[in-house]
N, C-alpha and C positions, 0 to 999 in steps of 0.2 A: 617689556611691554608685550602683550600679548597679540596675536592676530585674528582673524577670523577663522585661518588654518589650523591655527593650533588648536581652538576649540572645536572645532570639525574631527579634528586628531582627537582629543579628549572624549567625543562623542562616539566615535566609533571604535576606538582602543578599550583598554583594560576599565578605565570610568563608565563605561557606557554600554555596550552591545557587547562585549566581551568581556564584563565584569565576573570573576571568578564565584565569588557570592550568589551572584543570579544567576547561575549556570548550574553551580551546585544543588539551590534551591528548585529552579526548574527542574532538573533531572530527577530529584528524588521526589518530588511529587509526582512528575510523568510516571514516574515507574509502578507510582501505588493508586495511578487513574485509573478509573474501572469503565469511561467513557472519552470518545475524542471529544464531548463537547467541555469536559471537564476541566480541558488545555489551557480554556482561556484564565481558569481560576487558579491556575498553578503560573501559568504568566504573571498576572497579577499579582500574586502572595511572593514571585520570586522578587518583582521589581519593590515592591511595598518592605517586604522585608531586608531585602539587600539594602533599601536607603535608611532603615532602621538602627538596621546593624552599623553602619558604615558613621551613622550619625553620633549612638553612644560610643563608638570607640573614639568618635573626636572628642566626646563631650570627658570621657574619663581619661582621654589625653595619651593613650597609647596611639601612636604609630599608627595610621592609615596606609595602607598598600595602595592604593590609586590615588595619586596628587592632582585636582582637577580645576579649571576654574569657570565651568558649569555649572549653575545648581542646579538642587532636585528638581525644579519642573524641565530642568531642559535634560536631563539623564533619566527619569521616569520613562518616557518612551521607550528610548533604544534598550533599558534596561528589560522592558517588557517584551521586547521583541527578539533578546537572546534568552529569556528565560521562557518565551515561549519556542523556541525553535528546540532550545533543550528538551523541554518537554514532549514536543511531539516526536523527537529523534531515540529517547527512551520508552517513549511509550508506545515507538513501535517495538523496538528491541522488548522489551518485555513484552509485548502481545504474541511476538515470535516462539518465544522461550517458554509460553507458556501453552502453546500449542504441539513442542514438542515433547 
């Protein structure tokens, strides 16, 4: 049986704010923003795509890496708010990078 801990744990762990997918996704759109207000739509596309991906590989039955017992509306969030931190963390380092 599950607790309300462990979903808190689910929400903030690898399902959630630290989902490897929306970090990835984040980052590489941050990298190729051409504005900070940009951020929010690369948050968005990390969290929207990350529960896309995450959905067809249940649905074709391979192996999911993050075992959760959250749904999407409750990992949407924290998803959008690691793939926006991604993004603004890359999209300074490339603003750097490309000053020097």
């Amino acid at each position: 049986m599950l607790t309300l801990s462990d979903t808190w744990m689910d929400l903030f762990g690898l399902s959630g704010l630290l989902n490897p997918t929306a970090l990835i996704i984040g980052g590489a759109l941050g990298w190729y923003a051409d504005g900070a207000k940009k951020l929010w739509i690369a948050a968005f596309a990390a969290a929207a795509l990350s529960l896309m991906v995450e959905a067809t590989l249940g649905l074709t039955g391979m192996p999911v890496w993050s075992q959760h017992s959250a749904g999407p509306l409750a990992l949407f969030p924290f998803r959008f708010v690691g793939g926006g931190i991604a993004s603004a963390v890359v999209y300074l380092i490339a603003k750097r990078a490309k000053k020097a």
